[in-house]
C-alpha positions, -999 to +999 in steps of 0.1 A: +818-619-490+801-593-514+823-558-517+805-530-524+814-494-527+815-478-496+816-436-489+848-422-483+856-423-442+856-387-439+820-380-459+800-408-439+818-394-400+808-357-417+771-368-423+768-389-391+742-379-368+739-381-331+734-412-321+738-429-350+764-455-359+782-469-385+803-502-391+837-501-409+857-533-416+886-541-393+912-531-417+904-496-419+902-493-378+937-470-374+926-444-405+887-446-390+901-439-354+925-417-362+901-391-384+872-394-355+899-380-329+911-356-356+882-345-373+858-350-347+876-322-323+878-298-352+841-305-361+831-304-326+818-337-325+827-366-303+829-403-319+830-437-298+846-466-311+841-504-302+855-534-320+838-567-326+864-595-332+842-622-339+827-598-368+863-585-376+846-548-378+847-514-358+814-496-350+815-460-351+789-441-326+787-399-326+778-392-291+770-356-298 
């Protein structure tokens, strides 16, 4: 598996637009669901999560 450099967690939930998502790796899930709850009710933005097992990643929607 390639690694590339990926955005810091809190830039790419800042610049995420409604209704887009964004996939994390699994092993970031608790700092990626942690900020969305955080940082989402202090930006006033809401964030849905979903995991995919088989993928070992976590999605990241912004609802509104």
């Amino acid at each position: 598996m390639e690694k590339t450099q990926e955005k810091p967690i809190l830039r790419v939930l800042g610049e995420l637009e409604a209704g887009a998502s964004h996939t994390f790796p699994i092993e970031r899930m608790n700092s990626v669901k942690s900020m969305c709850s955080s940082f989402g009710l202090q930006w006033g933005k809401t964030f849905k999560t979903s995991i995919n097992r088989a993928e070992r990643t976590l999605v990241v929607t912004r609802i509104d």
